[in-house]
N, C-alpha and C positions, 0 to 999 in steps of 0.2 A: 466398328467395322462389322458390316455383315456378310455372313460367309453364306454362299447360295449349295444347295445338297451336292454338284458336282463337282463343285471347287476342290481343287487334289490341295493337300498339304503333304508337305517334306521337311524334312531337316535342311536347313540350307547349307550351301554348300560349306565344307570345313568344321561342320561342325558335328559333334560325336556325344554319347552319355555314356560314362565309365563309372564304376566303381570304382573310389580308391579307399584302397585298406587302409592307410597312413590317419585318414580322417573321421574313414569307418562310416562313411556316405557314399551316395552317387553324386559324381558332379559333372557340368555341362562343358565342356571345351568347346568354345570358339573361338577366331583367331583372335589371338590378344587380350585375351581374358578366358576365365572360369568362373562361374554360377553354379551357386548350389541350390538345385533345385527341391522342393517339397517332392514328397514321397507321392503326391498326385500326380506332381507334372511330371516325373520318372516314366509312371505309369504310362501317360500319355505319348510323350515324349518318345520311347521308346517301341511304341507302333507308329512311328512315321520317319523309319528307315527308307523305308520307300515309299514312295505318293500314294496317295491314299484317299478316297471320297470321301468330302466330312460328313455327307449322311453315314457313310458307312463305319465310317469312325463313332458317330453318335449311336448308330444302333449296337453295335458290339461293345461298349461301354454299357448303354441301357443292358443291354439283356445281361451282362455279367455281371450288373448291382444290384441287378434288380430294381432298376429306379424308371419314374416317366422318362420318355425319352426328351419333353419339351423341356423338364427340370436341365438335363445333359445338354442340351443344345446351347439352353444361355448360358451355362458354366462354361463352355467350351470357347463358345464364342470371347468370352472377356480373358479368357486365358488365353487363346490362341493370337488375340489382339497385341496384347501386352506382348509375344512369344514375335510377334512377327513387326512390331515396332522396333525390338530390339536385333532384328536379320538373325532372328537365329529358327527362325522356322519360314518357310516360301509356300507361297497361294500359287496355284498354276492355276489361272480361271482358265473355264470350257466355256464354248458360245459366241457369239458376235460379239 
């Protein structure tokens, strides 16, 4: 999947990142299941409460790791793919 810089990403709908004490992780609720995500995708995951530009999401990752931001793009890219095969994250494409 390629995601173009205006493409908003969101949590889809029902689905929530919580902390649970009991397991002493965050995990993912969506309807009818729970995923436990790695401590990246938390991170991630947890800036797309609300829609969000995935340039803009790629540059506010770069700038905070200090990393290239082309490195962050194709990690994003194969994670947000995987994130959005499984309906628990939504593309809103912009454009014709």
């Amino acid at each position: 999947m390629s995601l173009a810089p205006e493409d908003r990403l969101v949590l889809a709908r029902g689905v929530r990142v919580r902390f649970d004490p009991v397991r002493n992780c965050h995990v993912l609720l969506a309807p009818e299941r729970v995923l436990f995500p790695c401590p990246t995708s938390v991170e991630i995951l947890g800036r797309l409460a609300e829609p969000r530009p995935f340039a803009e999401l790629v540059a506010g990752l770069a700038a905070e790791f200090d990393a290239p931001e082309e490195e962050i793009r194709a990690d994003l890219e194969g994670l947000l793919a995987d994130l959005v095969a499984q309906h628990v994250v939504r593309v809103e494409r912009r454009g014709p």
